[in-house]
N, C-alpha and C positions, 0 to 999 in steps of 0.2 A: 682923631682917627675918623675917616668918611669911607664910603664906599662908592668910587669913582663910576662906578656904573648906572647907580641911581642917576646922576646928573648927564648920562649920554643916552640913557632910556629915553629920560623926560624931554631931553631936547628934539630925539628924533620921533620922538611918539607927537612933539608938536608941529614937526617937519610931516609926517605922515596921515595921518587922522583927516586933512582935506582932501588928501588922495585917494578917500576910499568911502563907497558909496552906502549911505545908511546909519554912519558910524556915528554913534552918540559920544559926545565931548564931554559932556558932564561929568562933575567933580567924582561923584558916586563910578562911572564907567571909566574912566581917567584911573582913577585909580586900583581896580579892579587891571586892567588892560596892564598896568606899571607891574600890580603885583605877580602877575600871569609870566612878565617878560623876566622879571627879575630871579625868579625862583627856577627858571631853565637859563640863564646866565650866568658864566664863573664871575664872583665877585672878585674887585681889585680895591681891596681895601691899601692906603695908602694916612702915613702918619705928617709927612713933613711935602713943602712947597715943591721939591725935587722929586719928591714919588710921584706926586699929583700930576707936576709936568710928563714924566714921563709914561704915565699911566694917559693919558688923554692922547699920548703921541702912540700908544700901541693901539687904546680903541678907536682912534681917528683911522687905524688904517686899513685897508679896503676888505679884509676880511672880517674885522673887528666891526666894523659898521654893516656888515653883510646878515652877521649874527645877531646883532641886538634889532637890527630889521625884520628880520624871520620872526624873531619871539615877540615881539610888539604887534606883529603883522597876524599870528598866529593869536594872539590874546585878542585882539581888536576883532577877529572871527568869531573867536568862544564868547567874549562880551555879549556884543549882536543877537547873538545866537539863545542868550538867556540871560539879559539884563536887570540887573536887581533894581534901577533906578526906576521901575517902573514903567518905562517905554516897551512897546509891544517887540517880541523878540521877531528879528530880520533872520530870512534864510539866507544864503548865496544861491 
């Protein structure tokens, strides 16, 4: 049992993160930005190869990837904005 959404955060959180100015990558802000996205996300927890498949074919599509871009998009602000990693906090 996984929860398909961790794995489509993490990928578009590494899809996004060059595209946005200031933004710390570190393991420490990485994961703080994942847990920010994840906890404003319905999870799609999924038990067998066939849930999986078709769980990646609902968040692969264009609104499924619209929302976990807001909430990655939305965390990687708050991050920024008050990083625990010890990097000086960025305004917008």
């Amino acid at each position: 049992m996984r929860n398909m959404v961790e794995d489509v955060v993490a990928m578009q959180f590494a899809e996004l993160l060059p595209t946005v100015k200031n933004a710390c990558g570190c393991a420490v802000c990485r994961e703080d930005v994942m847990v920010f996205a994840l906890n404003r996300l319905h999870p799609h927890y999924v038990a067998t190869i066939r849930g999986e498949v078709l769980s990646k074919l609902e968040m692969g599509a264009d609104q499924g990837r619209a929302d976990v871009a807001v909430a990655i998009l939305e965390g990687i602000r708050h991050v920024k904005a008050a990083p625990r990693c010890g990097r000086a906090p960025v305004a917008d």
